[in-house]
C-alpha positions in Angstrom: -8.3 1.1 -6.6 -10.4 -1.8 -6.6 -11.9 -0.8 -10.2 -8.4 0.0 -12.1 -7.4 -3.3 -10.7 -10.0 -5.2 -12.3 -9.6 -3.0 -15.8 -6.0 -3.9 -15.4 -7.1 -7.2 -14.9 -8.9 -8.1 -17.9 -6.7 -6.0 -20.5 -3.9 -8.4 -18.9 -5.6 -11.5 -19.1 -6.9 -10.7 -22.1 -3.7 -9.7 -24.1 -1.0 -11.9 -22.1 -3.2 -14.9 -20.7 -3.6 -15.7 -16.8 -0.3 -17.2 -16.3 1.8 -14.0 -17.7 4.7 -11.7 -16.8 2.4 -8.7 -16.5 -0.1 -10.8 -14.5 2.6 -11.3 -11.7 2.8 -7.4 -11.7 -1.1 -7.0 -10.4 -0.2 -9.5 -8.0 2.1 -7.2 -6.5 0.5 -4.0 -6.1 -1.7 -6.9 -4.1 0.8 -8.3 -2.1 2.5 -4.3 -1.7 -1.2 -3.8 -0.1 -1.4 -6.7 2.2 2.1 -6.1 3.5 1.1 -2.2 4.6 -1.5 -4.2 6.3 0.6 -6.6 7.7 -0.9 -9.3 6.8 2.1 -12.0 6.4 0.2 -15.3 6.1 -1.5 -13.6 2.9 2.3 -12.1 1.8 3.4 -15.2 2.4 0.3 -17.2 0.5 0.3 -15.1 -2.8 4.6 -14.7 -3.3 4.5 -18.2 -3.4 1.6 -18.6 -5.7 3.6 -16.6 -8.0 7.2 -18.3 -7.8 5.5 -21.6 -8.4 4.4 -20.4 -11.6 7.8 -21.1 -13.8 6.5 -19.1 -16.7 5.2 -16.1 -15.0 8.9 -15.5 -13.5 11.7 -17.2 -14.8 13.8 -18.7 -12.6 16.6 -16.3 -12.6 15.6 -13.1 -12.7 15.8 -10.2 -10.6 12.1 -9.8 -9.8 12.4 -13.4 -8.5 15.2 -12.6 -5.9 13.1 -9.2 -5.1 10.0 -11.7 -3.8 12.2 -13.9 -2.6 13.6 -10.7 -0.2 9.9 -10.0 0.6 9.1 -14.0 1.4 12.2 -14.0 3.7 10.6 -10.8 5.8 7.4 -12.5 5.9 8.7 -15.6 7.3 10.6 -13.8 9.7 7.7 -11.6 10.8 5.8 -15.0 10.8 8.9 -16.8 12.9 9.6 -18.9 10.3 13.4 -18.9 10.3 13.9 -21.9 8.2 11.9 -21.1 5.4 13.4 -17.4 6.0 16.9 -18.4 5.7 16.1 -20.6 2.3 14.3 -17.8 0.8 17.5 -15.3 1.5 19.9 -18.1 0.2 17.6 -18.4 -3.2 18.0 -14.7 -3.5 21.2 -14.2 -3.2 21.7 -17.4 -5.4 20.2 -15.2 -8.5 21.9 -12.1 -7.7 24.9 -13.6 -7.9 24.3 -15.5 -11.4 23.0 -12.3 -12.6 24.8 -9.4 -11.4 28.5 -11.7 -10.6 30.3 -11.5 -6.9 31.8 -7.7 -7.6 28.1 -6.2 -8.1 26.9 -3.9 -5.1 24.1 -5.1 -5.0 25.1 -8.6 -4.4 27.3 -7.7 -2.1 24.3 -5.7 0.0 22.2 -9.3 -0.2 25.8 -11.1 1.5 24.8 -8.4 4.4 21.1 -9.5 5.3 
């Protein structure tokens, strides 16, 4: 794993740059691995590495609202309800500029 990461790596950084769609992509077979581990404060760590990136993801955009779903878990699992409940109000925020209020899958964000 640790290998195809880092060929993955380099042809990304080397085509796209650092600071690159595809880059946040690695990042989240990462962060996919740290949450089977359970490890939130690291979840929590690199989601929000990525989101304060503006160019990487835009601002509205569904892959946004998807970490913004896994942020809001991790601060729950962290007992974080705060930061929780802003995360889950961002996402639902996008989904509803991008999708509109009749989409299902809006309406299955209104529900968490």
């Amino acid at each position: 794993y640790r290998k195809k990461k880092r060929v993955l790596d380099a042809k990304i950084t080397r085509y796209y740059g650092s600071d690159h769609y595809y880059s946040s992509k690695v990042e989240l077979v990462e962060i996919d691995t740290e949450i089977l581990q359970g490890e939130w404060e690291k979840v929590i760590r690199d989601i929000n590495r990525v989101l304060s990136k503006a160019n990487v993801i835009p601002m509205i955009h569904l892959d946004r609202a998807h970490l913004l779903d896994i942020l809001n878990r991790a601060y729950i699992e962290t007992e974080n309800y705060d930061l929780a409940e802003q995360a889950i109000e961002n996402s639902t925020i996008i989904k509803e500029r991008l999708l509109g209020k009749n989409a299902p899958l809006y309406h299955m964000q209104l529900l968490d």
